[in-house]
N, C-alpha and C positions, 0 to 999 in steps of 0.2 A: 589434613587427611582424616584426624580420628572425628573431626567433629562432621566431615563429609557422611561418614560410614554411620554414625548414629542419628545422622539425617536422613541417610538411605534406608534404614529401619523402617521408619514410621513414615516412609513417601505415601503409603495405600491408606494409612488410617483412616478410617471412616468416620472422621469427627474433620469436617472440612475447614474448623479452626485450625488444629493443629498444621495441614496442609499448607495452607495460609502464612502461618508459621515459618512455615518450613521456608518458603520462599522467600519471606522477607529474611531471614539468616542467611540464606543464600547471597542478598545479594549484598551483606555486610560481608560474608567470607570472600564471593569472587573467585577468579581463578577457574584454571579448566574445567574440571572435577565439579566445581559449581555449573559453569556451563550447561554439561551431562545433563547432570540431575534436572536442570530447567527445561531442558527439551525432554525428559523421556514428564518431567509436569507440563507441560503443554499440551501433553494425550491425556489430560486427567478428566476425569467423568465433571466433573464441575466447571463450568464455562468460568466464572472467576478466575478458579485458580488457573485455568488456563490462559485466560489473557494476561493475569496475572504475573505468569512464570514468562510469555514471551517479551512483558513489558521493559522485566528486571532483563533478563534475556540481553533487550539495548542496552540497558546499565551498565549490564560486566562483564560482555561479549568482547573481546577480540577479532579485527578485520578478519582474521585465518578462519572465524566461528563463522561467514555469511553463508557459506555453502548451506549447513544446517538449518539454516534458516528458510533458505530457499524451498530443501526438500520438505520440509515442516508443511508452510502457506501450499505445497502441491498436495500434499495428503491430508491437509485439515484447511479448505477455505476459509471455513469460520472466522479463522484468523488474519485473514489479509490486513484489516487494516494497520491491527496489532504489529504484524509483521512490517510491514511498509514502514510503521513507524520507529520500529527496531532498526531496520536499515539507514535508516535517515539517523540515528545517533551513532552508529556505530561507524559508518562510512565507509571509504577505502574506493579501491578500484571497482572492488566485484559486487558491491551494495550499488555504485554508482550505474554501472552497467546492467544492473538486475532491472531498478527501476528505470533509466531510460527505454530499454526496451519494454517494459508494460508500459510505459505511458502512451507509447506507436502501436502496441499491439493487442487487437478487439480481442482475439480468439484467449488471448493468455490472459485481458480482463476478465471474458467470460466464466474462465474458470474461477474464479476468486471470488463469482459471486453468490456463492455458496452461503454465505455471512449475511445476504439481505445488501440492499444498499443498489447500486446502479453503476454502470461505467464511468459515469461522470465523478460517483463520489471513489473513484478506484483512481482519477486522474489528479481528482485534486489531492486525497494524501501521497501519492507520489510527487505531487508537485511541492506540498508543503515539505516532505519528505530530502528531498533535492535541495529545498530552501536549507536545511540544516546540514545537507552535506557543505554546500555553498562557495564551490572550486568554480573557475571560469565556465566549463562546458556544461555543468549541471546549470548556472543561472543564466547562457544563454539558452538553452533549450525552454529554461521557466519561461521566460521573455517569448520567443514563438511561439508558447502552448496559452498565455496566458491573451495576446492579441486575438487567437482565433475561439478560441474558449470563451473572449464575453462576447463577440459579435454572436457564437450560435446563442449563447444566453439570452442575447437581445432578442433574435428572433425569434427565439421558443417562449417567450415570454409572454410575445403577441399571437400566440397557438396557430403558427405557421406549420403544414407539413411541411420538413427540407427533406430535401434528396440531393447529393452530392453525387455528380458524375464528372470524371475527370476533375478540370476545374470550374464544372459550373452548378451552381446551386439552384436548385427550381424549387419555388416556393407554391405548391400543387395547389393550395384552396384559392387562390387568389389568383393563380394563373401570370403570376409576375414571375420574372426571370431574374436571379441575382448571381453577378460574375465575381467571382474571386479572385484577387490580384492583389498581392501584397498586402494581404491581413484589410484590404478596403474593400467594402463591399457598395454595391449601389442596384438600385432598379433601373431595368431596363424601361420605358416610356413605354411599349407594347401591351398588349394582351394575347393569349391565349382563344 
């Protein structure tokens, strides 16, 4: 506690060493009260120390800490990946369930992309994220996300437009039709 409260001092110093500082003490202290201190440094004016503080954050966070975490990556996207990767050490039920559901959901991607980056790279540290949690239902979900994940790969590769309706994939420039069924894909013999 005393060594919390003369860390809390000097959280604003304007010498972003000292900042820096702070955080790595943190996360040799640990404990709630370090917690605190690391999310109210994750709002710090310097992008370092803020990915910084949500790194240690995974470090010495407590499953009970994910909620904060949550609200953290909704008010500051910048930090998704950071976060993603906090949850994925930290783990628990409610880390587990955070990311499964952004890995299903565009709209809750969207927000995250505040940080720069694209949908795709929001799936894959959740996915690698998931790999560290590493309980049955996070690695079967990896397994379904990662069959259909390199089939679009393959064909964005070869700069196909896709368009996904139901379960059919229409590959627009080429006028080939591609069905979806069990993570196998194939061209239809037609044209357009």
């Amino acid at each position: 506690p005393y060594a919390i409260a003369a860390l809390r001092l000097r959280i604003s110093d304007c010498d972003v060493r000292v900042r820096r500082e702070i955080v790595s003490a943190l996360e040799k202290i640990g404990g709630d009260d370090a917690v605190d201190m690391l999310v109210m440094m994750a709002e710090d004016s310097d992008k370092e120390i803020r990915e910084a503080a949500v790194a240690t954050f995974g470090l010495v966070a407590s499953q009970d800490s994910v909620p904060l975490l949550i609200d953290l990556v909704k008010r500051i996207p910048s930090l998704a990946h950071r976060v993603i990767s906090a949850l994925g050490k930290i783990g628990g039920e409610a880390a587990e369930n955070y990311l499964l559901a952004l890995l299903d959901d565009s709209d809750l991607q969207s927000q995250m992309l505040g940080g720069g980056g694209s949908r795709e790279d929001i799936r894959l540290a959740v996915v690698k994220a998931l790999g560290q949690i590493g309980n049955p239902k996070a690695i079967t979900r990896i397994k379904e996300f990662h069959g259909s994940f390199l089939t679009f790969l393959r064909l964005r590769f070869f700069g196909f437009f896709i368009l996904r309706i139901n379960d059919f994939l229409f590959l627009m420039e080429f006028g080939f039709h591609l069905r979806a069924g069990d993570q196998a894909f194939r061209a239809d013999s037609h044209h357009d």
